[in-house]
Every structure is written in C-alpha cells, then in structure tokens.
N, C-alpha and C positions, 0 to 999 in steps of 0.2 A: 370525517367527511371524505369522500372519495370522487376521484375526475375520472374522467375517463378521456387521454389525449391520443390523437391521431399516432399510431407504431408503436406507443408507450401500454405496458401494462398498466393496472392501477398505480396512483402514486396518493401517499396517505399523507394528508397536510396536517400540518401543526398551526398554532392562529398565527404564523407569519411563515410565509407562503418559501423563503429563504432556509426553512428546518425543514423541506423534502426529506423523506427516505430517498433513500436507493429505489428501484423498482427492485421486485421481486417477491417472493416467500420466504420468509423466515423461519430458516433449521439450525436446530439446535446443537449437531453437530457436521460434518463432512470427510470423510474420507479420500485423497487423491488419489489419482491410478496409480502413483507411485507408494498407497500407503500409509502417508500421513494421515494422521488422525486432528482436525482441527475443531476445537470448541470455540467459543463467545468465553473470554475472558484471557485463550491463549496469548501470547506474545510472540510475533514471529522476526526472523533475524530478516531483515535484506542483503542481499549479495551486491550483483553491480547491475547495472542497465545493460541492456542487449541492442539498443540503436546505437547506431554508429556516430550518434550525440555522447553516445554515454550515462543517455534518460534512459528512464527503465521504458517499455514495451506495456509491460500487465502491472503495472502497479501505478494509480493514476488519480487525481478527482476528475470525478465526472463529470462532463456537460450538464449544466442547470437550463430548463428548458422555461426556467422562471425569469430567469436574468439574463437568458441568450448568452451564457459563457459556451465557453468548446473544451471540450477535456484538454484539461491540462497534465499529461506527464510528469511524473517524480522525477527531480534531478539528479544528475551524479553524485553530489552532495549530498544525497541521502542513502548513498551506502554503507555498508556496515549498520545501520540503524536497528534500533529493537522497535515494533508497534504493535500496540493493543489491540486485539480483534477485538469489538463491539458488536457485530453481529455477525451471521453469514445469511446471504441470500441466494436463494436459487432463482435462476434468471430465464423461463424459457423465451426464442426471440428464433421466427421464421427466417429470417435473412444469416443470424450468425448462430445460430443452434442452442443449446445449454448449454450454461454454465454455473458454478456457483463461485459469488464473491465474499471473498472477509472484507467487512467495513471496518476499517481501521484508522486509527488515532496516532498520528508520529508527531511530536513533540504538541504543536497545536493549529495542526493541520490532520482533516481528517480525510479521504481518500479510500479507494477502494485495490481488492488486488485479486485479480483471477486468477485463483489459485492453481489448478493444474497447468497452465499456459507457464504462468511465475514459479514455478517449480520445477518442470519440465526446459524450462529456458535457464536458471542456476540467480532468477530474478530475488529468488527465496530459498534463504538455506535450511533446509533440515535434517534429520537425521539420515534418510533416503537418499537427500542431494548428495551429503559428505559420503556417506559409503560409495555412489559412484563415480565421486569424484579422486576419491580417494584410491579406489579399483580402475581406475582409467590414468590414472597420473602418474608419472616416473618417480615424481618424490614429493616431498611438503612444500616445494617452491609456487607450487598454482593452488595453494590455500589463500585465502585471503588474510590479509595480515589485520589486528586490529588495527584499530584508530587509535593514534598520541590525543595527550590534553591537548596537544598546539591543533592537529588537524581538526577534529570536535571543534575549538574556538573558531577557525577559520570558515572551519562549514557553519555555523553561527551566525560568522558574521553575514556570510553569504547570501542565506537567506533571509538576512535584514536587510542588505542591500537588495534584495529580491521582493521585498515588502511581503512577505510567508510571516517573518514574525514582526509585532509590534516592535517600540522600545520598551517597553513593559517585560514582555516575555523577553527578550534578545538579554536583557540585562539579567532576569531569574535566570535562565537558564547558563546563563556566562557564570553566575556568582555558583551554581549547583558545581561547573565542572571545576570550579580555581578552590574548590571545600578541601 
C-alpha cells in the first residue's frame, strides 16, 4: 500500500506503520564519483564524524514522519565500526538534489549513509579513501588506528547508557568481544 505525504516521495508501509522504508528506488548496485563499487549485502568501514561533535554528518537514522522523531546523527562511538548494507536507495528531492543512500545495520541500529557525501568527507573508508589518504599524508600516523577490546566494550557500554542497545543486546554483544 502506498501514501503519498506532502515533500516525501512514496513511502511503502509494512502493517505497522514503524517498518517505513527509506524513501527512494531501490538499486541494485552504486558506484561513487570516487569509484566505489557498492552492492546490498557489502559491509562498509566507518572512519570518524566530520562535526565538530565528533557525530558523523552523512551517516544517520532518519526522521520518521510517523513518530515525529528528527534524524538522529551516528555518534563518535561509532567509529571504526563495520555495517551491513541492506539496501541502497536513489533519492531524487527538489530542495537537496540526488543522492543515493545505503540502508544499513551497525550492531542493531539501523541507519542510513550518503554515500558520496560519507566518502568524500573520510565518513566512510574504502579503498579510494585510503589511497588518498594515503597520497596526501606524510606518514601512517593520520591512519586510523583500530579499536582495543577495552574501547569496543567501552563504546558498548556507551550506547547502553545511550538506550541504542537493549540489556539483551549490550550483554550479546559484550560476551561476542570477551570470546
């Protein structure tokens, strides 16, 4: 079944009105003007956020126009992170032009990320990013360093105190990183 809301493309409802898609068309893959090649099923790295929060910019969940929420921002705590692309959408939108989004899964929050924006800003690492990060840099010190078990558990806890994970999940995923 399909609505039709005031500045929104179509939005395709599931029988509880809380499981929106994204807006947009759904493609099967995406190329960024940097190159990347992104499917539905890839994994992409996150880098760091580009506000001077330290949230990310282009990687976000979106305003639900069901629940009156306001996009909420990835936080810094979710750097370094791997997420599941689940779809990608092409967005056209008179006021802020095309784009196309990966709908994506990090731990169990799902969230979207505009891909050339997040790539082009170092929001999202791939193999483009690191080559010209790498061609721009004096040495390996402006790589990002991974994450320790302790910082993982810490970013963890974080977003429990942040209510992003249950105690259900905060506890899985604590017992995944101490294996």
């Amino acid at each position: 079944m399909k609505h039709f809301l005031p500045g929104l493309v179509a939005v395709c409802l599931y029988s509880n009105p809380l499981q929106a898609q994204i807006v947009g068309k759904s493609v099967p893959e995406f190329r960024t003007t940097s190159g990347t090649l992104v499917h539905v099923g890839d994994t992409l790295r996150l880098g760091r956020g580009t506000l001077a929060t330290g949230e990310f910019q282009y990687v976000y969940v979106p305003a639900n126009v069901f629940t009156g929420s306001q996009q909420v921002n990835f936080s810094s705590q979710m750097s370094n992170l791997t997420v599941r692309v689940k779809d990608l959408r092409f967005q056209q939108s008179k006021n802020y032009g095309n784009k196309t989004v990966a709908v994506v899964k990090a731990n169990t929050l799902n969230g979207c990320v505009d891909l050339d924006a997040a790539e082009g800003a170092g929001e999202i690492i791939t193999a483009n990013t690191r080559r010209a990060t790498v061609s721009a840099a004096a040495g390996p010190a402006s790589a990002i360093p991974p994450l320790s078990t302790a910082d993982e558990l810490l970013k963890l806890k974080q977003l429990y105190g942040q209510k992003v994970l249950t105690q259900a999940e905060y506890e899985a995923q604590k017992a995944k990183l101490l294996r």
